[in-house]
C-alpha positions as CSV (number, residue, x, y, z in Angstrom):
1,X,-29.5,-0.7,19.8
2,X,-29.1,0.1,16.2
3,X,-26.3,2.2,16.1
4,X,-24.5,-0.3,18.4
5,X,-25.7,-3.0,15.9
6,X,-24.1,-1.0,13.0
7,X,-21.0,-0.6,14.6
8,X,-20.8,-4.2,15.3
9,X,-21.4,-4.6,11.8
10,X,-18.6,-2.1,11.0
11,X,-16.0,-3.1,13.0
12,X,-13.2,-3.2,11.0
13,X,-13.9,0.8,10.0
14,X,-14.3,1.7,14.1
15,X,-11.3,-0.8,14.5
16,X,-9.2,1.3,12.4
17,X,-10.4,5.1,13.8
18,X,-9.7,3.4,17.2
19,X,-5.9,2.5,16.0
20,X,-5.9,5.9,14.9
21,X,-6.6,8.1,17.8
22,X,-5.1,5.3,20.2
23,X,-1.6,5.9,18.3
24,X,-2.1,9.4,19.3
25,X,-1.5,8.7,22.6
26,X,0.3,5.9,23.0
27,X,3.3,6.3,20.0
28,X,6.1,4.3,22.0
29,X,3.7,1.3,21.9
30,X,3.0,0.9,18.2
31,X,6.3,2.4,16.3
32,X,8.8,0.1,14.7
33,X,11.3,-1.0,17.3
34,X,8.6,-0.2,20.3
35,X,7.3,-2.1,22.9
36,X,5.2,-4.1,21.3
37,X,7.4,-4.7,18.1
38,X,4.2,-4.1,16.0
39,X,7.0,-4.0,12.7
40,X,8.3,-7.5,13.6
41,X,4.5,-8.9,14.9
42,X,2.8,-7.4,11.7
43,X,5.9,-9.1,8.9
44,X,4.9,-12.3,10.9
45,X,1.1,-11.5,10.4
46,X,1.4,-10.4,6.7
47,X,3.5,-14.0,6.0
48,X,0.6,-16.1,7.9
49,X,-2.3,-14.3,5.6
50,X,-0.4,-14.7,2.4
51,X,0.2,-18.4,3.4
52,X,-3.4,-18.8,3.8
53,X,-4.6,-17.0,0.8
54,X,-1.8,-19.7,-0.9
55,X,-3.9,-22.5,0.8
56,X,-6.9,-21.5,-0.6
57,X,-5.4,-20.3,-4.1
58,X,-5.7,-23.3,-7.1
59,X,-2.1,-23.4,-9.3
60,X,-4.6,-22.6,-12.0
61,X,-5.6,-19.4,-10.4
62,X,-1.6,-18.2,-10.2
63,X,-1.2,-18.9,-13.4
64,X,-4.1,-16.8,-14.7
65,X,-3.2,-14.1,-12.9
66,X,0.2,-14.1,-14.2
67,X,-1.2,-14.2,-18.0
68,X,-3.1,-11.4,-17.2
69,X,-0.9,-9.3,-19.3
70,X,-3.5,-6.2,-19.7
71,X,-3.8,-5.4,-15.7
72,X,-0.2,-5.9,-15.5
73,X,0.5,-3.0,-17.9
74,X,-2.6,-0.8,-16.5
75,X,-1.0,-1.2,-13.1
76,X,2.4,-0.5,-13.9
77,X,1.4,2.1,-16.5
78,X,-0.3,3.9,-13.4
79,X,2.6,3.4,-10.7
80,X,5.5,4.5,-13.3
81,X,3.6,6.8,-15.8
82,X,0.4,8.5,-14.4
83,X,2.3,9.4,-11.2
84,X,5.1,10.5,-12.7
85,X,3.2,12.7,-15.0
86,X,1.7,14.3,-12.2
87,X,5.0,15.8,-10.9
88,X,5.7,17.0,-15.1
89,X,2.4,18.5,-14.8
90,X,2.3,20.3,-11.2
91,X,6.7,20.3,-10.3
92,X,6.6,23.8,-11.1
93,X,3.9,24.6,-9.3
94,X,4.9,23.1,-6.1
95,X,8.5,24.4,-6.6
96,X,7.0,28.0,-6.6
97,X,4.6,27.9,-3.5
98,X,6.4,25.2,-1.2
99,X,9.7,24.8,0.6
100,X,12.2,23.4,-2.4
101,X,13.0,20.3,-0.3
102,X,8.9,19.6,0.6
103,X,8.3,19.7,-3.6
104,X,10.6,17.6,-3.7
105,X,9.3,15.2,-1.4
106,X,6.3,15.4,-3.4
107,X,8.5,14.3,-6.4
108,X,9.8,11.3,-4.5
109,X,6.3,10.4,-3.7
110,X,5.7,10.4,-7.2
111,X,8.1,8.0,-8.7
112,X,8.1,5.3,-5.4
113,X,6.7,1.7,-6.4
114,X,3.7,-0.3,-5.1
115,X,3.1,-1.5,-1.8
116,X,3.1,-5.5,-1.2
117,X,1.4,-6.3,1.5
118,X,-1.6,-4.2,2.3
119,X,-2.4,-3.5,-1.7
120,X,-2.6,-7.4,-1.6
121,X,-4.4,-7.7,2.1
122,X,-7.1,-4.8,0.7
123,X,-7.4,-6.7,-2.6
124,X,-8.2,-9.5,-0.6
125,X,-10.3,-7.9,1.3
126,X,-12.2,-6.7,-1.3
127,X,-12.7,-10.1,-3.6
128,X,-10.3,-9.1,-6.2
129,X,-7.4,-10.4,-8.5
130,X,-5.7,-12.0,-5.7
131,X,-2.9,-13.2,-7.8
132,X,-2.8,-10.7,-10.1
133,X,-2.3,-8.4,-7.2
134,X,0.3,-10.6,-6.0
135,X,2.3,-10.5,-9.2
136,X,2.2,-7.1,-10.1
137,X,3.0,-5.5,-6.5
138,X,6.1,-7.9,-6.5
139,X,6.8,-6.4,-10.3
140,X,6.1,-3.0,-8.9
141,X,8.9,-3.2,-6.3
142,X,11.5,-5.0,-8.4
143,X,11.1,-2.1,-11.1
144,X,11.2,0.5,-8.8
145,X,14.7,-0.8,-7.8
146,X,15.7,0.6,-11.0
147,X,12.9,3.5,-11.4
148,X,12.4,5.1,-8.9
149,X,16.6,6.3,-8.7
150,X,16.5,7.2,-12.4
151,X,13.2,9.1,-12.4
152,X,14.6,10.6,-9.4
153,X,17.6,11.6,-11.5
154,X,15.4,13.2,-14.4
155,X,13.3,15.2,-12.5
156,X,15.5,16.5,-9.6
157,X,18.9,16.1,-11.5
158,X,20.6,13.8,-8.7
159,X,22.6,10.7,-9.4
160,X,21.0,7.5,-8.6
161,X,21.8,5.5,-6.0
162,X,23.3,1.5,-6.7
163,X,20.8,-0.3,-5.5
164,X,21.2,-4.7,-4.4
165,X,18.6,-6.2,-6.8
166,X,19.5,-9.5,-5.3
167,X,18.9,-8.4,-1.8
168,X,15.6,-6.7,-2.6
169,X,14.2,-9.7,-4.9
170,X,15.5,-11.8,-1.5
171,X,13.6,-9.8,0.6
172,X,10.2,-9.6,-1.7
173,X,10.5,-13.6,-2.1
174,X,10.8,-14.2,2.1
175,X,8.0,-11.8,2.8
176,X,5.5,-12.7,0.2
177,X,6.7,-15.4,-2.4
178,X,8.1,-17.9,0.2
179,X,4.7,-18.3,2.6
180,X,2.5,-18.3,-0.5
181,X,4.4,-21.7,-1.9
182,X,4.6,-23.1,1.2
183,X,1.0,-22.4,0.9
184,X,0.6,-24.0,-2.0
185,X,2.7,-27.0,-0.8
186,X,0.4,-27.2,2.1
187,X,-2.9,-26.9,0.1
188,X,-3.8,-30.6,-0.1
189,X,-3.0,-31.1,4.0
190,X,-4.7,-28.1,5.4
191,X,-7.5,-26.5,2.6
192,X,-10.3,-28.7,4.4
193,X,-9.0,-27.2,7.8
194,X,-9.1,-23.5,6.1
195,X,-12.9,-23.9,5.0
196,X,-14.4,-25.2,8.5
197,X,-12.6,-22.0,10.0
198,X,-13.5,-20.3,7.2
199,X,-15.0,-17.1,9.2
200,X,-11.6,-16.6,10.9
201,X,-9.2,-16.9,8.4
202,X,-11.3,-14.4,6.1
203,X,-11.2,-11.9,9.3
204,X,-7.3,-12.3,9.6
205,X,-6.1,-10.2,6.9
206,X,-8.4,-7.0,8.5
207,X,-6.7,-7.5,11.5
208,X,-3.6,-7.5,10.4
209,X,-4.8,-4.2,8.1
210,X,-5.7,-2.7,11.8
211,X,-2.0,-3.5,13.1
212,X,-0.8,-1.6,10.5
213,X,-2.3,1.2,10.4
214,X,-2.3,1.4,14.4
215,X,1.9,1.1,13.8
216,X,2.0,3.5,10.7
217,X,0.2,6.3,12.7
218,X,2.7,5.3,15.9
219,X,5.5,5.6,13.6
220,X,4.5,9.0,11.6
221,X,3.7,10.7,15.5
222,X,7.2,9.4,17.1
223,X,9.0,11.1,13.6
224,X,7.6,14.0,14.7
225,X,6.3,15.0,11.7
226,X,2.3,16.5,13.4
227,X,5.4,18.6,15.3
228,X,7.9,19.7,13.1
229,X,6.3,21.9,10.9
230,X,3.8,24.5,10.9
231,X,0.0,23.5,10.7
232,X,-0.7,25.0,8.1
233,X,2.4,23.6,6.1
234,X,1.2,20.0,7.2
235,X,-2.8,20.5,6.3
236,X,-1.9,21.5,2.2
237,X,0.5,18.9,2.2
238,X,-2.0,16.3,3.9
239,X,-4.8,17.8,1.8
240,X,-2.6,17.3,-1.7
241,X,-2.1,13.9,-0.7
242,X,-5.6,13.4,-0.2
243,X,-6.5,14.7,-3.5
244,X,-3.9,12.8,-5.7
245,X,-5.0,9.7,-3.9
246,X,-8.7,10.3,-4.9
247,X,-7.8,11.6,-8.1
248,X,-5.7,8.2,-8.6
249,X,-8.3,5.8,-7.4
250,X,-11.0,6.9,-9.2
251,X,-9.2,7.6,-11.9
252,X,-8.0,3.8,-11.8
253,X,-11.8,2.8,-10.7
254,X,-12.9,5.1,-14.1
255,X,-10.5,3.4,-16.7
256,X,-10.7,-0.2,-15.5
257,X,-14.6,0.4,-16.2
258,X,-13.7,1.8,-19.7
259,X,-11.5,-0.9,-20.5
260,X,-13.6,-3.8,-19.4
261,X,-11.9,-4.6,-16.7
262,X,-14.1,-8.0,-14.6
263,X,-14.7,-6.6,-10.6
264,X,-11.6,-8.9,-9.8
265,X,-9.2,-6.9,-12.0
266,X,-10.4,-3.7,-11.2
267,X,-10.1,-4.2,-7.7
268,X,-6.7,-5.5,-8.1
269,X,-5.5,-2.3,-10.6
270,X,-6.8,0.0,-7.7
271,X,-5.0,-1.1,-4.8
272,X,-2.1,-2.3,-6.4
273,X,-2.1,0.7,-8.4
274,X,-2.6,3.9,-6.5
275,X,-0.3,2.7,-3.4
276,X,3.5,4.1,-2.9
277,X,5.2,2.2,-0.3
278,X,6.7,3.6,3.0
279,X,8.7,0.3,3.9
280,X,10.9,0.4,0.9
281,X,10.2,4.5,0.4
282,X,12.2,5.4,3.8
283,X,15.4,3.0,3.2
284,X,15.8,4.1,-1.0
285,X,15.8,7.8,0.2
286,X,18.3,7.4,2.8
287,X,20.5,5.9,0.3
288,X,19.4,8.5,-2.1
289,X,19.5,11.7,-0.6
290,X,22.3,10.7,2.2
291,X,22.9,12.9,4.8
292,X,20.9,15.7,3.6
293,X,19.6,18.2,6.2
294,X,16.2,18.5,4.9
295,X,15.9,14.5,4.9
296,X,13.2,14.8,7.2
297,X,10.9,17.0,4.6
298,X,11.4,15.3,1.8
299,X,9.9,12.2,3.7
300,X,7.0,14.0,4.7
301,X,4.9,13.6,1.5
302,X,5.3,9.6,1.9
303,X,4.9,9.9,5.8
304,X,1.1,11.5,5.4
305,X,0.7,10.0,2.0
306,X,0.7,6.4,3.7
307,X,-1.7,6.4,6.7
308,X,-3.9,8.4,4.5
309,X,-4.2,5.8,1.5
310,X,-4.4,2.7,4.0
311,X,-7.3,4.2,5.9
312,X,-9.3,5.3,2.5
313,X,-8.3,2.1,0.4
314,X,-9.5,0.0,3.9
315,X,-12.8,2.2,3.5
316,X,-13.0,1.1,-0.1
317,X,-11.7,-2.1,0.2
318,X,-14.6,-2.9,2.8
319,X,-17.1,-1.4,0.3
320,X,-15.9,-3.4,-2.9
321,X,-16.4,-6.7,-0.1
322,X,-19.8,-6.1,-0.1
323,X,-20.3,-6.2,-3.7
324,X,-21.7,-9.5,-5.3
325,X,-18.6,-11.2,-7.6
326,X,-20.9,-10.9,-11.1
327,X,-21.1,-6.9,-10.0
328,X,-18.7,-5.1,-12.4
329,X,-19.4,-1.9,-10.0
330,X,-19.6,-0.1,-6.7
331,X,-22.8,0.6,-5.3
């Protein structure tokens, strides 16, 4: 009875091991443009939970969070400069002991922006700077329309692609902006509603969390990418991404300490600043690498690189929600 009680008590963790091995076998069900149209259910999920969390956000809270000049920079500093450095640091290195086009992969990895909505979902999640995270992971993808093609450029000495910065600050507003004003709109209807339900609505973003990572897996499996290469090629490449991502995060966790950071903000600079974004990381290198052969290695990186930071940031995120709001660390 009381390992069935803990995994009652965990059930978000078991939910998301189940998504995991269920993806496995059934791929067609969960990949973007399958049967159950997890891609269009979980845009329609995201929009609902950032409408709540506008509900239950005060105008003085956004406007904090968007004064918060010192996260911002930490966060951006980590998405555009740590990362970067990493590839000055270890390019060679990958260059001499990998496939040219799988380094280079690693390189795109590298220089891709933030994540919206699961580095805002986990920072909710986990009691933190919600709109700090909110500002800075829509700042994140609006500078990498520019970033990303010219570090690209730098480090691989390829042109940069023309990117729509109208279409892409379009897209960012209707997914994330666009529910949360409505939200705020709403606020003095529906915020008693939101706090008798309040046990729902705060289980709502992890479910959401699940469908994602159930139709990342689903997506990552139908590419083919567990087939396409060797397994020994896919475990260093799946082990370097594991080890930049825990080098990132508690690299992010360390500094925020150093600098002060409250529980809120350091929650907020780790998930919005460790995560690299698949959505937005497929389209930009179709448009800048084109037709190239080797399209589907250079992807790789990003394809393992994403299930692999939503499952550990989920771990962490469910750990930093058990931590009293005056704690400034993990236990």
């Amino acid at each position: 009875m009381s390992v069935i009680s803990k995994l009652k008590k965990e059930w978000f963790l078991v939910g998301m091991v189940v998504a995991t091995v269920l993806a496995v076998f059934t791929p067609d069900l969960g990949k973007s443009g399958g049967v159950l149209h997890l891609d269009t259910i979980t845009v329609f999920g995201i929009a609902l939970v950032f409408f709540l969390h506008g509900l239950g956000l005060s105008p003085k809270a956004i406007m904090e969070g968007v004064s918060n000049w010192k996260l911002h920079l930490y966060v951006q500093g980590a998405t555009f400069v740590a990362y970067p450095i990493l590839w000055l640091v270890f390019g060679h290195t990958f260059l001499t002991y990998m496939p040219a086009a799988l380094a280079f992969g690693f390189c795109y990895l590298f220089v891709l922006p933030s994540t919206i909505s699961s580095s805002v979902a986990m920072t909710a999640i986990g009691k933190g700077n919600l709109p700090g995270a909110i500002f800075n992971a829509s700042l994140s993808s609006i500078i990498g329309v520019f970033i990303t093609p010219l570090l690209i450029q730098l480090f691989m000495g390829m042109e940069g692609a023309e990117m729509d910065l109208l279409d892409s600050v379009l897209s960012i507003s209707k997914m994330l902006l666009l529910p949360m004003v409505l939200g705020q709109l709403m606020r003095p209807v529906l915020l008693e509603w939101t706090q008798k339900h309040k046990s729902v609505v705060n289980k709502l973003d992890k479910y959401v969390i699940l469908l994602i990572v159930y139709s990342a897996f689903c997506d990552s499996i139908d590419h083919g990418i567990w087939s396409d290469f060797s397994p020994a090629l896919l475990a260093v490449s799946a082990l370097i991404c594991l080890v930049v991502l825990m080098v990132m995060v508690h690299g992010i966790q360390w500094g925020a300490r150093k600098v002060g950071f409250s529980h809120q903000d350091e929650v907020a600079a780790v998930f919005c600043g460790t995560k690299k974004t698949l959505a937005a990381g497929i389209p930009m290198a179709k448009v800048i690498f084109g037709h190239d052969p080797n399209l589907g290695m250079i992807l790789l990186p990003i394809m393992l690189y994403h299930p692999i930071q939503i499952f550990y940031c989920a771990v962490l995120a469910n750990k930093y929600a058990k931590v009293p709001l005056e704690a400034g660390e993990v236990k």
